[in-house]
DSSP file (Angstrom, degrees, kcal/mol; ACC not computed):
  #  RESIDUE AA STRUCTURE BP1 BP2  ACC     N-H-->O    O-->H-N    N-H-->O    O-->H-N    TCO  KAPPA ALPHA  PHI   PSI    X-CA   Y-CA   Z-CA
    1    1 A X              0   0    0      0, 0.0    93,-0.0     0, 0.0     2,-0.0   0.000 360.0 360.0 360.0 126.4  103.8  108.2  102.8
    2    2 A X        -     0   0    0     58,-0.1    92,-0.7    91,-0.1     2,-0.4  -0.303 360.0-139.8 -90.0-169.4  103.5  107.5   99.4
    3    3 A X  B     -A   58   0A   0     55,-1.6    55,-2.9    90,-0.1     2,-0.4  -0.913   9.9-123.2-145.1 156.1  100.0  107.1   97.2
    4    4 A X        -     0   0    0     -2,-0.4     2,-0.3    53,-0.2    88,-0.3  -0.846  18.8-159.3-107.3 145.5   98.8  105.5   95.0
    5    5 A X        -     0   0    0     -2,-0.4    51,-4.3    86,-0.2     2,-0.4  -0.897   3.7-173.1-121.1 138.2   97.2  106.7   91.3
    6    6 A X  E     -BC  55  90B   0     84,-1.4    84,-2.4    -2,-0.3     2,-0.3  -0.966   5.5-165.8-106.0 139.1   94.9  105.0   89.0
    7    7 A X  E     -BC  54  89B   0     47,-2.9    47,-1.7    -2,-0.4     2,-0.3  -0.846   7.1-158.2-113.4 144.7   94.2  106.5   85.6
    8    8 A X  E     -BC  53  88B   0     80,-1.5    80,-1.5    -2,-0.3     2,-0.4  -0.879  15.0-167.1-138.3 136.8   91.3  105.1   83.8
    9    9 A X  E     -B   52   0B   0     43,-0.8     2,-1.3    -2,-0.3    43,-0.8  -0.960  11.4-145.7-130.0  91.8   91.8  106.0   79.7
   10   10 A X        +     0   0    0     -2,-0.4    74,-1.3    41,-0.2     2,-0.4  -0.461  23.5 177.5-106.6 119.2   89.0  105.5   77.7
   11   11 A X  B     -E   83   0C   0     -2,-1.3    72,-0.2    72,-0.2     3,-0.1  -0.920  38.8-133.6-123.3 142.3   89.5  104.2   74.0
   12   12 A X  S    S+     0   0    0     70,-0.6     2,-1.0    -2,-0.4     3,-0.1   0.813 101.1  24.2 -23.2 -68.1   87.7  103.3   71.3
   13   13 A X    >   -     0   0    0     69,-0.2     3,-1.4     1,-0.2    -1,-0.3  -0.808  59.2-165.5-128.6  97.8   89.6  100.1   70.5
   14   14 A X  T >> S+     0   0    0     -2,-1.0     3,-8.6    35,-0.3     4,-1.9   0.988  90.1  59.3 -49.6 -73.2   91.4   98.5   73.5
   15   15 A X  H 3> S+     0   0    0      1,-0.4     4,-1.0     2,-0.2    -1,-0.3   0.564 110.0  37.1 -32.2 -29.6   93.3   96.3   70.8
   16   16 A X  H <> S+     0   0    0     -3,-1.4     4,-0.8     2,-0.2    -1,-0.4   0.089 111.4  60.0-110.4  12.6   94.8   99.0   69.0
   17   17 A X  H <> S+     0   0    0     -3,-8.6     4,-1.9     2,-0.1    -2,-0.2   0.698 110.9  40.0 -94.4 -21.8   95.4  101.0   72.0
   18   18 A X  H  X S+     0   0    0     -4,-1.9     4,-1.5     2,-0.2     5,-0.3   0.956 110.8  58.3 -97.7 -60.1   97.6   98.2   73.4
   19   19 A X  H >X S+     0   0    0     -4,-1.0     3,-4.0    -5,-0.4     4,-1.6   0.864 110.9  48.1 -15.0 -88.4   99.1   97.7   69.8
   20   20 A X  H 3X S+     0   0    0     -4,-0.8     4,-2.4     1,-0.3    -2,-0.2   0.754 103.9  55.3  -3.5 -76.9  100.1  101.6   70.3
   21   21 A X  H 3< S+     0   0    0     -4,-1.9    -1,-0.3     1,-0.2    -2,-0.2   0.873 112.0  43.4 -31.8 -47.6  101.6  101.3   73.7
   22   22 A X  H X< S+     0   0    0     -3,-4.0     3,-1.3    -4,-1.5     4,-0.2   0.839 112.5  56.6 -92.5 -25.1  104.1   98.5   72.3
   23   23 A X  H 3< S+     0   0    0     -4,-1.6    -1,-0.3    -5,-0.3    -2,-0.2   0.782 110.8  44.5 -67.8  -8.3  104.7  100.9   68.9
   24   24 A X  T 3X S+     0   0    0     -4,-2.4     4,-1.7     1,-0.1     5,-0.2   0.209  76.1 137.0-117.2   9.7  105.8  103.7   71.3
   25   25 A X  H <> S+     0   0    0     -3,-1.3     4,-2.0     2,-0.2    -1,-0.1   0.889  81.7  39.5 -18.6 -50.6  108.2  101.2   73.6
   26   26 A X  H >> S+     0   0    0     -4,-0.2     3,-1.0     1,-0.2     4,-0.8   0.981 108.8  53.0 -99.2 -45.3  110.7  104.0   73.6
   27   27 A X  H >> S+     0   0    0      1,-0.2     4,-4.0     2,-0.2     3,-0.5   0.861 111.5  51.4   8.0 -71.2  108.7  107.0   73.9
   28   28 A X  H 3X S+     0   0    0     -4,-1.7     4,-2.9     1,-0.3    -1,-0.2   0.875 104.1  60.8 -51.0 -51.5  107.1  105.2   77.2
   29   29 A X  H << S+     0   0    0     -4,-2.0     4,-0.4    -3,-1.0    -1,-0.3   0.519 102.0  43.9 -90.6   0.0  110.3  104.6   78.3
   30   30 A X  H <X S+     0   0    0     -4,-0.8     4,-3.1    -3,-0.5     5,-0.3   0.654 111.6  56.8 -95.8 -21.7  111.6  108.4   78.5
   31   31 A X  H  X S+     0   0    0     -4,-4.0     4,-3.1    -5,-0.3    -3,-0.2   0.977 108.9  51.5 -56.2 -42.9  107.9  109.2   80.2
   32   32 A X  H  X S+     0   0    0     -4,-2.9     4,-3.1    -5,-0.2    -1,-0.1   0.872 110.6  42.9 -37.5 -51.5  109.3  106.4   82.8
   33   33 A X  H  > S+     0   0    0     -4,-0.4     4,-1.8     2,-0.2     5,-0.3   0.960 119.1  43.2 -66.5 -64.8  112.6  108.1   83.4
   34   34 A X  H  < S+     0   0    0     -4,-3.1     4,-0.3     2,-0.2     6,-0.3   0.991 117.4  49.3 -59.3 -47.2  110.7  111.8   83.7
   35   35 A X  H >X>S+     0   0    0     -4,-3.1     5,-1.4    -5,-0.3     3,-1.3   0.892 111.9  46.6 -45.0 -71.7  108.0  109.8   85.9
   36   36 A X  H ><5S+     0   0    0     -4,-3.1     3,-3.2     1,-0.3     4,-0.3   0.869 110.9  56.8 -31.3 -73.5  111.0  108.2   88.1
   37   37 A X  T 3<5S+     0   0    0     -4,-1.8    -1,-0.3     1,-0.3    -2,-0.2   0.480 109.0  46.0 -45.7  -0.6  112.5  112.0   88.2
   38   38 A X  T <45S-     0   0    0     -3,-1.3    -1,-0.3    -4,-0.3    -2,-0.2   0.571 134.3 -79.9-118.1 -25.0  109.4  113.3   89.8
   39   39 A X  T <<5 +     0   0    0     -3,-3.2    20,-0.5    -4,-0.6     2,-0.4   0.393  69.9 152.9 129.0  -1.0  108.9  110.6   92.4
   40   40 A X      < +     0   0    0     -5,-1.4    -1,-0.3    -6,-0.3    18,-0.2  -0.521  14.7 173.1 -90.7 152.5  107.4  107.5   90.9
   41   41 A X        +     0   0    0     16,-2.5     2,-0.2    -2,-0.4    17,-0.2   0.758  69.9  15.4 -96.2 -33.1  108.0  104.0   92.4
   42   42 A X  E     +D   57   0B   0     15,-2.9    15,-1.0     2,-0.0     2,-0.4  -0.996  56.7 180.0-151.4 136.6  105.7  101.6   90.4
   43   43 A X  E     +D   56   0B   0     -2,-0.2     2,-0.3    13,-0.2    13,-0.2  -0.908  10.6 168.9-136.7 142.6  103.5  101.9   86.6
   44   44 A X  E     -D   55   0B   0     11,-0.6    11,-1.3    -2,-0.4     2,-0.3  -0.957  21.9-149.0-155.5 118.8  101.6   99.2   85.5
   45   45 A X  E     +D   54   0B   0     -2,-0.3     2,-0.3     9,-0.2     9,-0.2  -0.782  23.0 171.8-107.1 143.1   98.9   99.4   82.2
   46   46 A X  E     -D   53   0B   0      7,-2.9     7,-2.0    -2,-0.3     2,-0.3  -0.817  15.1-143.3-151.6 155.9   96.1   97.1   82.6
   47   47 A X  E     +D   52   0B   0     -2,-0.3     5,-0.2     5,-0.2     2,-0.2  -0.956  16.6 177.1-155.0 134.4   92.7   96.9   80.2
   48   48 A X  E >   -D   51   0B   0      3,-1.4     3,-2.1    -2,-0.3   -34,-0.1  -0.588  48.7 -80.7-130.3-155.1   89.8   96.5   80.3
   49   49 A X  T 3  S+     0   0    0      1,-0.4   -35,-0.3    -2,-0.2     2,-0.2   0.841 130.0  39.4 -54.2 -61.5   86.5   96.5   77.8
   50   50 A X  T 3  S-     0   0    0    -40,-0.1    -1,-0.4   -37,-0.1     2,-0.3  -0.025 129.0 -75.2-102.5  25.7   86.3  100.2   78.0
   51   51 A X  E <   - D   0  48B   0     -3,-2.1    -3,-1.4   -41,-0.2   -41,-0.2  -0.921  60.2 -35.7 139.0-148.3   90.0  100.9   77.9
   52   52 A X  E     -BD   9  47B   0    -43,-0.8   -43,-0.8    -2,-0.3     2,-0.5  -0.364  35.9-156.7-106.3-151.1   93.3  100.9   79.7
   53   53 A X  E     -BD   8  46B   0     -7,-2.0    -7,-2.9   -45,-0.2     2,-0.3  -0.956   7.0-154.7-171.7 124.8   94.4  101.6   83.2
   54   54 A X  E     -BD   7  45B   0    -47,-1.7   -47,-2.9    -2,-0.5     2,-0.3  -0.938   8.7-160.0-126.7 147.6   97.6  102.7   84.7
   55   55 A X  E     -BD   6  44B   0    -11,-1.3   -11,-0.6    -2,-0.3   -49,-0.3  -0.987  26.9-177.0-133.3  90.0   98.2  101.7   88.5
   56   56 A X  E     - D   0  43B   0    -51,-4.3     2,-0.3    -2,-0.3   -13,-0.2  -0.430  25.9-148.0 -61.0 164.6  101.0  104.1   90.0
   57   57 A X  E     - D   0  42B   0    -15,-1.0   -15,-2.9   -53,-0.2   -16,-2.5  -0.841  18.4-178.2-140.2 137.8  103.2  104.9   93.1
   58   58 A X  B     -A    3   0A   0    -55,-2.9   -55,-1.6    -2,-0.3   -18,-0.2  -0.750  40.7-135.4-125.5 159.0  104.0  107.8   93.7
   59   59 A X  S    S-     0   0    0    -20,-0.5     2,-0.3     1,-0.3    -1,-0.2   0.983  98.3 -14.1 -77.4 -32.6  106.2  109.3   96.7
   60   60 A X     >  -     0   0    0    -58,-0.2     4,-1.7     1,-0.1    -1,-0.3  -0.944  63.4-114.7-155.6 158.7  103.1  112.3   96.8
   61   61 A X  H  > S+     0   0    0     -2,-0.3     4,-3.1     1,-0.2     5,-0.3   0.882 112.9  64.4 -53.5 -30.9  100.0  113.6   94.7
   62   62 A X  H  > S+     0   0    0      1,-0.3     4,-2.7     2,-0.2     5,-0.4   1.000 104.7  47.1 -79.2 -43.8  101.7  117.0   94.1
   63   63 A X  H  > S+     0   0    0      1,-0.2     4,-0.5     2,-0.1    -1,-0.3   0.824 104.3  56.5 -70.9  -3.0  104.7  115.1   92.1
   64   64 A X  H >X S+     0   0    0     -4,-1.7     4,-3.6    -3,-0.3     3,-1.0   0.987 116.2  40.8 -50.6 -63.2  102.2  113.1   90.1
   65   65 A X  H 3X S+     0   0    0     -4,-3.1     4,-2.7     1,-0.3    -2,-0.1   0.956 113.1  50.6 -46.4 -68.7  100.7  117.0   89.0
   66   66 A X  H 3< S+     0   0    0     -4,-2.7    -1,-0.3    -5,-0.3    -2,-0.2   0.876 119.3  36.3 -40.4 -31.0  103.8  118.5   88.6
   67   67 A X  H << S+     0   0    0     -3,-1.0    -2,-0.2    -4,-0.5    -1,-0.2   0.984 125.1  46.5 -93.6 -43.0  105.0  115.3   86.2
   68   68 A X  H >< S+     0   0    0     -4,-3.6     3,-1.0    -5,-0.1    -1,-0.2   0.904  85.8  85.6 -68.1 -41.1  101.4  115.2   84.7
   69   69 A X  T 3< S-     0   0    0     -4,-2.7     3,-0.1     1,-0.2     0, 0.0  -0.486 108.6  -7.2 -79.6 140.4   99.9  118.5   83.7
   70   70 A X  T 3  S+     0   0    0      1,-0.2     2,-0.8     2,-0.1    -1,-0.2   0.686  85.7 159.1  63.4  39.1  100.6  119.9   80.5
   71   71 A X    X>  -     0   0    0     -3,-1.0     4,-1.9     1,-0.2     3,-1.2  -0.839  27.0-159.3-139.2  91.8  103.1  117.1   79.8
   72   72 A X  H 3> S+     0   0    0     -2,-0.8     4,-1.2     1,-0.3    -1,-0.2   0.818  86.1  43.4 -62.2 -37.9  103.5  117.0   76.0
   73   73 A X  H 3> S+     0   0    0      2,-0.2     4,-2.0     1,-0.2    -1,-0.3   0.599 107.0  55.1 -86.6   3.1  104.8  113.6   75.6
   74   74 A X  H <> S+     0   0    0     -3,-1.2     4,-1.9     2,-0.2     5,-0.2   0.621 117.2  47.2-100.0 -27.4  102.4  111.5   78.2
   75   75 A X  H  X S+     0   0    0     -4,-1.9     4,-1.1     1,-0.2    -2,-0.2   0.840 110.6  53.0-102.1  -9.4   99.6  113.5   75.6
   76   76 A X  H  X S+     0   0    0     -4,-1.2     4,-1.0    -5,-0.3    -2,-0.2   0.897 108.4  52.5 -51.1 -50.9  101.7  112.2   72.6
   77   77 A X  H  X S+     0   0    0     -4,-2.0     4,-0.8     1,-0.3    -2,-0.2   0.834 112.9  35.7 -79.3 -22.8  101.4  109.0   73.9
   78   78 A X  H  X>S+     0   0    0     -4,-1.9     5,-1.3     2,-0.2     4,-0.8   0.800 107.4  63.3 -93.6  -7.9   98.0  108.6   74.3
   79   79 A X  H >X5S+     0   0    0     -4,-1.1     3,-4.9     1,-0.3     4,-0.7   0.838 102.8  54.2 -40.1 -80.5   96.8  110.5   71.4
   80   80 A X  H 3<5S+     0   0    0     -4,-1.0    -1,-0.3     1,-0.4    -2,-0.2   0.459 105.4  55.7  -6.1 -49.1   98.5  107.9   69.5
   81   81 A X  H 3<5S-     0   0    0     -4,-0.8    -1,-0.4    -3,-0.3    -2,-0.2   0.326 112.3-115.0 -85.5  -0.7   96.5  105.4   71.4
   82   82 A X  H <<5 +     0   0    0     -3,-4.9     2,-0.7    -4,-0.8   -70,-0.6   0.787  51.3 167.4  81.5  16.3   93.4  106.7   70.5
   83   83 A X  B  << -E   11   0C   0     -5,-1.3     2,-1.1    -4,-0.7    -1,-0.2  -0.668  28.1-145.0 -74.3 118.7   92.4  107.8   74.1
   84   84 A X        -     0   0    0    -74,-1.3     2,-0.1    -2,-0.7    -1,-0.1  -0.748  60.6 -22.2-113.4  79.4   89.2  110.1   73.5
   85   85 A X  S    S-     0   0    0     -2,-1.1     2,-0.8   -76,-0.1   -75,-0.1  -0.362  97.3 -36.1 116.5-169.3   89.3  112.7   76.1
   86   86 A X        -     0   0    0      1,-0.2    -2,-0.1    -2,-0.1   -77,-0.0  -0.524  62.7 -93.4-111.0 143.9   90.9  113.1   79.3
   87   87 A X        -     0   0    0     -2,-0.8     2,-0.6     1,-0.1   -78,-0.2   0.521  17.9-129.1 -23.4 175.9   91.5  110.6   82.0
   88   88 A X  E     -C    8   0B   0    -80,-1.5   -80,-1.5     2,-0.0     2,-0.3  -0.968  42.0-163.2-121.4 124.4   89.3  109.7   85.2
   89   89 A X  E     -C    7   0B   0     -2,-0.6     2,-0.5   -82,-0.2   -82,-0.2  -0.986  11.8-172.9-129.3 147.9   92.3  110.1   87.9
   90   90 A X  E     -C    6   0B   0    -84,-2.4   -84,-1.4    -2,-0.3    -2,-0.0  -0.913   7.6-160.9-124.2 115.7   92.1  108.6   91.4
   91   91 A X        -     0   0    0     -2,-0.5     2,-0.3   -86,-0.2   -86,-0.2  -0.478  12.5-166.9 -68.6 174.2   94.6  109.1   94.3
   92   92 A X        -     0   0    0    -88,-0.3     2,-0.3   -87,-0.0    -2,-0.0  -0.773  21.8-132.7-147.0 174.2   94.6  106.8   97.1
   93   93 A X        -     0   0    0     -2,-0.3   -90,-0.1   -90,-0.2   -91,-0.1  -0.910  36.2-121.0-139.0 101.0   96.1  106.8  100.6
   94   94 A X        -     0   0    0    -92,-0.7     2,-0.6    -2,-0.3   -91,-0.0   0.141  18.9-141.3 -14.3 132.4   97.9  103.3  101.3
   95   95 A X        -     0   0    0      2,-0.0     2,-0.7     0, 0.0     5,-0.1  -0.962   7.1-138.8-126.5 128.7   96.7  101.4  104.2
   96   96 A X        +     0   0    0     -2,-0.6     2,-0.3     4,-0.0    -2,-0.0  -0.849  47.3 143.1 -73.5  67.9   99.4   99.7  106.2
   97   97 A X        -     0   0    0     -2,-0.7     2,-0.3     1,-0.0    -2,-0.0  -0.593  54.2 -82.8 -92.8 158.4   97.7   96.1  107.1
   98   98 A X  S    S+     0   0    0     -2,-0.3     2,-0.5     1,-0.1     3,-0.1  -0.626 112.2  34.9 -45.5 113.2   98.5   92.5  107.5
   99   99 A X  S    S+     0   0    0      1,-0.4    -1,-0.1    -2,-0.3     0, 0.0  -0.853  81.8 142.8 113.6-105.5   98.6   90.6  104.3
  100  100 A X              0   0    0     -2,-0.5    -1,-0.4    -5,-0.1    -4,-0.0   0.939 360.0 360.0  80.9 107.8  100.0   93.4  102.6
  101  101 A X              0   0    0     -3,-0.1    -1,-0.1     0, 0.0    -3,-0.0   0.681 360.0 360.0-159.7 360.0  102.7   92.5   99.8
């Protein structure tokens, strides 16, 4: 079963963090390709006051780790974005329900 991760990023200035994200379009899109190559299904960046938020699936926690720790360009990209320390990460365990889409 796969799971899902939230990353919580907290930066100074959501606006120039988001700015960031769209100057580093191609950058972001070889972290995709290595994400994909590890086992991710789904990334999505989201913000809110205190900063952004990436929404994963993954097929399992242990390839999230493997693709995340130590991962020189995923800490290129948020330097760049002005993310001030290191993320609040959550796993999840899917629940299978009705309604569900």
């Amino acid at each position: 079963m796969s799971v899902v991760v939230i990353l919580h990023f907290d930066v100074a200035d959501v606006s120039a963090a988001k700015q960031s994200l769209a100057d580093n379009a191609a950058l972001l899109d070889e972290i995709g390709g290595d994400a994909k190559g590890h086992g991710a299904r789904h990334h999505r960046f989201a913000a809110n006051s205190g900063g952004l938020v990436a929404v994963d699936e993954w097929d399992s926690a242990e390839g999230f780790q493997k693709f995340f720790d130590g991962n020189d360009k995923v800490a290129r990209v948020t330097a760049a974005a002005g993310v001030q320390g290191p993320p609040t990460i959550e796993v999840l365990e899917p629940v299978e329900a009705a309604g569900t889409f």
